[in-house]
C-alpha positions in Angstrom: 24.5 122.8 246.1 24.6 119.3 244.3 24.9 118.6 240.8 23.5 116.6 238.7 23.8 112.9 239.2 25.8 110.9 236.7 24.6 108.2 234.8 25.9 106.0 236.7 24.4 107.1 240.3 21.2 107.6 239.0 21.7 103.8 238.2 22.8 102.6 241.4 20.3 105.0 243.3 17.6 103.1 240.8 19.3 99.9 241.2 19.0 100.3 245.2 15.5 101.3 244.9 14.9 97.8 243.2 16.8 96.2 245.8 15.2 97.6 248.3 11.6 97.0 246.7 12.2 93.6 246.6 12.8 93.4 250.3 9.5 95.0 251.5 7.1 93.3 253.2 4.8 91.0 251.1 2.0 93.8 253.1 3.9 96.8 251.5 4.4 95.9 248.4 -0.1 94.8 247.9 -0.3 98.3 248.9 2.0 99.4 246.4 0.1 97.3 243.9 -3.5 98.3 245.3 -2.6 102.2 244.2 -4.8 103.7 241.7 -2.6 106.6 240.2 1.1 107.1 240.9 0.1 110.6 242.8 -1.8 107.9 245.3 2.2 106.8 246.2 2.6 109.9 247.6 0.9 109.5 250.1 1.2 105.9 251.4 3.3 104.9 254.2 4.6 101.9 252.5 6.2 104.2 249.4 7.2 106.8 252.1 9.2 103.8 254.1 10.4 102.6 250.6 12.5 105.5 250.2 13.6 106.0 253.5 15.1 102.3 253.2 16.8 103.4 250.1 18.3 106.1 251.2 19.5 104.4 253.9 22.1 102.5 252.1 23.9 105.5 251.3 26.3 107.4 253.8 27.8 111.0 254.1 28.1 113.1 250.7 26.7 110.3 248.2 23.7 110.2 250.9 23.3 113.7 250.5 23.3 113.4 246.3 21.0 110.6 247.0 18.6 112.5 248.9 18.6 115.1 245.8 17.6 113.0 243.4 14.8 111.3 245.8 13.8 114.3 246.5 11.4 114.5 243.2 9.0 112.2 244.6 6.4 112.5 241.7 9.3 111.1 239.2 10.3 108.8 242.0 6.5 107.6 242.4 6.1 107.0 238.3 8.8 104.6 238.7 7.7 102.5 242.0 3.9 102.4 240.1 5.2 99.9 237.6 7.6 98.2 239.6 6.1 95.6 240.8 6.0 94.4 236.9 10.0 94.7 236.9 12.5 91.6 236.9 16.8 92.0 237.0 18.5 91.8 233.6 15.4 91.4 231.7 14.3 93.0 228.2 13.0 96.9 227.5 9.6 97.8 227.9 8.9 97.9 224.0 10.5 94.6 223.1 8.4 92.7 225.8 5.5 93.7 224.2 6.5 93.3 220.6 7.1 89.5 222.2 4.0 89.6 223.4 2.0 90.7 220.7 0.8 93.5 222.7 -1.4 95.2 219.8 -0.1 98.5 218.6 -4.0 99.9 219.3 -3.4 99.5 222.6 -0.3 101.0 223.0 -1.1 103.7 220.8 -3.6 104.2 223.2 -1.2 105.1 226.2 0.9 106.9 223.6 -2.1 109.8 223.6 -3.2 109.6 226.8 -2.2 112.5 228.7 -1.2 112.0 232.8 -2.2 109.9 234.3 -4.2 108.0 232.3 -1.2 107.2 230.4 0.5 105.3 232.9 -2.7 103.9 234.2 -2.9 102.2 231.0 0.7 101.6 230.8 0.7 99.3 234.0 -2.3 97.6 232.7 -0.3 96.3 229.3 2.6 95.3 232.0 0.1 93.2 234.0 -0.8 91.7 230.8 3.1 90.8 230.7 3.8 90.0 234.1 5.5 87.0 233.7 8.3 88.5 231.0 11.2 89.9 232.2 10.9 93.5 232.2 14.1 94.8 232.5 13.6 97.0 236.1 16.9 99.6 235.2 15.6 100.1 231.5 11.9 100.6 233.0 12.7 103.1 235.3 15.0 105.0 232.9 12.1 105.1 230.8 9.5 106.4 233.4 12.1 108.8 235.1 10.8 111.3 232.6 7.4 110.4 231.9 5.0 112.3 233.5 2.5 115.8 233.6 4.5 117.7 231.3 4.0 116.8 227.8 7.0 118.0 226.5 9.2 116.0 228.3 6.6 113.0 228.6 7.1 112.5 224.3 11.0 111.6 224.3 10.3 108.5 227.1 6.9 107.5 224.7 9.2 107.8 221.6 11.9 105.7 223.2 9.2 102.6 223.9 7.7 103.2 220.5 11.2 102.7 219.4 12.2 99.6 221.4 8.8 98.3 220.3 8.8 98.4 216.6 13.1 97.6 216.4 13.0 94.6 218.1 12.9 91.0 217.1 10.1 88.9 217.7 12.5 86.5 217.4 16.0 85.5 216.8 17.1 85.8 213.8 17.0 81.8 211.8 20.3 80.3 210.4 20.4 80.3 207.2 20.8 76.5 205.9 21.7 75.1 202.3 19.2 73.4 201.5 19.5 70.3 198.8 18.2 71.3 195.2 
């Protein structure tokens, strides 16, 4: 029996998913970008070979943890879905749209969409922002939960809703004395 992972593994076990993203094939990840739904993933060889790469950086018991949390392929599929949208060190979700002027129509809209039109329209707003830097950890934190069961769906939407109306549009300006 495993327990839980930490905070911590389930960010290096996200953080080697990444990793390992990046270093598929330019073929693998089209297909990966060419899926309709995120259940679609479940089913293709290139998301099947994704995590047996991933969980091949890992060896004896933290394998083993690792296994358990890929094991929840659905979770694990929400996450690769939007990936491809995902940069290193980069911004939340929320802020990059408040950046972007991403209307808040639109992202209402994904807020009451149920699965998986929610995150069919959620990729679409990140395609819209593909050239921002979408943080990749921060994104997948925020999918990890997001998914067919309402209940647990709402704290992830809250959590964007939040990073999208508390964030800057932009810095902050100096205040300057001005001459009277």
């Amino acid at each position: 029996m495993s327990l839980a992972p930490s905070p911590e593994d389930k960010q290096r076990y996200l953080k080697a998913l990444y990793d390992e993203y990046q270093a598929l094939s330019n073929g693998d990840k089209a297909t990966i970008r060419r899926c309709v739904e995120p259940d679609d993933l479940l089913i293709m060889p290139a998301f099947l070979r994704l995590i047996g790469e991933t969980l091949g950086r890992f060896n004896g018991t933290e394998r083993a943890n690792a296994a358990a949390f890929f094991n929840h392929l659905p979770q694990i599929a929400r996450i690769v879905y939007v990936l491809p949208f995902a940069k290193p060190n980069g911004k939340s979700l929320g802020a990059v749209f408040n950046n972007r002027d991403v209307s808040e129509r639109r992202l209402f809209l994904v807020m009451r969409s149920e699965y998986p039109q929610d995150l069919t329209q959620l990729r679409r707003l990140c395609q819209q922002c593909k050239d921002a830097d979408i943080d990749g950890l921060k994104l997948a934190n925020l999918l990890l939960y997001w998914g067919k069961d309402k209940a647990t769906s709402e704290g992830s939407k809250r959590q964007l809703m939040k990073d999208f109306y508390l964030s800057n549009k932009q810095p902050a300006e100096e205040v300057v004395d001005a001459d009277y």
